[in-house]
N, C-alpha and C positions, 0 to 999 in steps of 0.2 A: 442587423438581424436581432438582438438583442436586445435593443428598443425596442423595437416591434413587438418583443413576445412579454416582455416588460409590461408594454401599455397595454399589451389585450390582457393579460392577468390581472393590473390593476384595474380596468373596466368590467372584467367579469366579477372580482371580489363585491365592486361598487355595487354592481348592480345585482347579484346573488342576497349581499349585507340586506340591501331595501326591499327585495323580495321577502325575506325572508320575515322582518319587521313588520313589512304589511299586514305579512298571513298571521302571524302570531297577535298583533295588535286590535286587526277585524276579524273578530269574535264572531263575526255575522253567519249562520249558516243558511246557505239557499238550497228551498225545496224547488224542483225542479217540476213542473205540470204537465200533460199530455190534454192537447184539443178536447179528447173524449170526456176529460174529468172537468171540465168548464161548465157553470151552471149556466141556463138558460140564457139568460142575460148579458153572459160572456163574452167574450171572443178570447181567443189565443192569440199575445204577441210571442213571434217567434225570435225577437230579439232578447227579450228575460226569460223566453221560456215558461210564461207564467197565465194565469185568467185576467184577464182585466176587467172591468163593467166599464160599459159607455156612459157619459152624464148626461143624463137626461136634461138636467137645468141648463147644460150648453147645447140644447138643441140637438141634442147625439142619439143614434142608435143602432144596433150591431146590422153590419151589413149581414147579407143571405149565407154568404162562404163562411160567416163568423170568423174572419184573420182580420178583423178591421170596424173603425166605426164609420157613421157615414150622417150625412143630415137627417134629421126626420123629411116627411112628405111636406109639412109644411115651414119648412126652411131651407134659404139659400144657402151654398156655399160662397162664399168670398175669398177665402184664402185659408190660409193654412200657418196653425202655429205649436211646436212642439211634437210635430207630428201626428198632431190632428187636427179635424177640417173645423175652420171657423164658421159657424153657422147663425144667422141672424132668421128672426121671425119674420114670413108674408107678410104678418095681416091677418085681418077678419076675410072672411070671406074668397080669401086665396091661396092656391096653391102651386109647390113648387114646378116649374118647368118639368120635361124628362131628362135634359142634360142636366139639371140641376144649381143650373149657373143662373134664372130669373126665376119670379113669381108674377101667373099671372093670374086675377079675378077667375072663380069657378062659378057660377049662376047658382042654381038649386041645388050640385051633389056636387063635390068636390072628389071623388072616388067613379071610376066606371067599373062595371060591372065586366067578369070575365071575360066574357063575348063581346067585351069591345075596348076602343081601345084612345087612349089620351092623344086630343091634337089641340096643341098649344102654340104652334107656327105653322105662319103658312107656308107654299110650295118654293117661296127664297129663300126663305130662313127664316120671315121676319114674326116678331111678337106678335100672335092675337090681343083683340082686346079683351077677351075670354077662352076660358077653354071650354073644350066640347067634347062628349064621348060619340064615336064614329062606331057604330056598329057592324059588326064581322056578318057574313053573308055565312047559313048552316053550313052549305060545301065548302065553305072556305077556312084557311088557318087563319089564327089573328095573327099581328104583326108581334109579336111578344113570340108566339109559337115559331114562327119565322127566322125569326132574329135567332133568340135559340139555336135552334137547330143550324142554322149557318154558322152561327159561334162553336156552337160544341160539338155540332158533326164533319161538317163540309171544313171545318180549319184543321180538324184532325189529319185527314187524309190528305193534306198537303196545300188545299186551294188559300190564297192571301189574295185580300185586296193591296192592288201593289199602289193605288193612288188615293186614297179614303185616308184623309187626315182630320183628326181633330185641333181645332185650333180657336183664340180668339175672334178670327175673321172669317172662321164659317164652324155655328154650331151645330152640333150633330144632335140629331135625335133618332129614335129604332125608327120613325119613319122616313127618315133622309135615308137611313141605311138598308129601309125596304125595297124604296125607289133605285137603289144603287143596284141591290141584289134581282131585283126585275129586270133593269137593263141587262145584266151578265147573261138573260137565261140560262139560269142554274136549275130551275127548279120546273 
């Protein structure tokens, strides 16, 4: 028993002595940031506590939440390094998939207009060899309005897709996950 209180004493001195060294040693003082105080450009990691800015020259730009960066429109993501997304350039005249994962050719406008809405695959999955904006009907929401509102309202109140996976071997896009949420009649 005696050893035992022996050894936890000299483990605690050990490790109190290096504590202690540290704090006296790093001089460093950290200011400590709030979301709100982030300048435009920002985002908040909530690992430092701190603003960050996305690099533009690596293809970066704050996602909508601002807790994150994400590819520009016209870059893929490939993977991921230090904890943020590796993003390589389409191209002339291309732009990035809606998963985000290809780039395909956009013809005359690379952007659709609110009322309608990005089809870059078709009904298997597969790459177009172009994209194309699809036009929302007046009475109708667009699939962006959709999608939304399934995410942010209908998950609120309990409803989950219990089989809707994203994966390498099936990409998803808001309009796969339109077609999913038409099957359910939810709406």
């Amino acid at each position: 028993m005696f050893c035992f209180v022996k050894k936890n004493v000299f483990y605690s001195l050990i490790y109190n002595i290096n504590f202690i060294q540290i704090a006296v040693t790093n001089k460093e003082v950290f200011e400590l940031s709030q979301p709100s105080k982030c300048k435009n450009d920002e985002y908040f990691d909530t690992v430092s506590f701190s603003c960050v800015q996305c690099d533009a020259n690596k293809n970066l730009q704050l996602s909508a939440d601002r807790l994150r960066c994400i590819c520009n429109r016209f870059s893929k993501k490939i993977g991921f390094k230090d904890g943020y997304p590796v993003c390589i350039p389409c191209g002339n005249n291309a732009i990035v998939t809606i998963d985000g994962n290809d780039c395909v050719p956009c013809n005359a406008m690379c952007k659709c207009a609110t009322n309608e809405v990005q089809i870059d695959r078709n009904s298997s999955g597969t790459l177009l060899d172009a994209m194309y904006c699809l036009p929302c009907n007046t009475n109708e929401i667009s699939n962006w309005q959709l999608v939304r509102k399934f995410f942010f309202v209908d998950n609120i109140s309990g409803f989950k897709i219990s089989n809707f996976t994203t994966s390498k071997a099936r990409k998803v896009d808001e309009l796969s996950i339109l077609r999913y949420i038409k099957t359910l009649n939810i709406m």
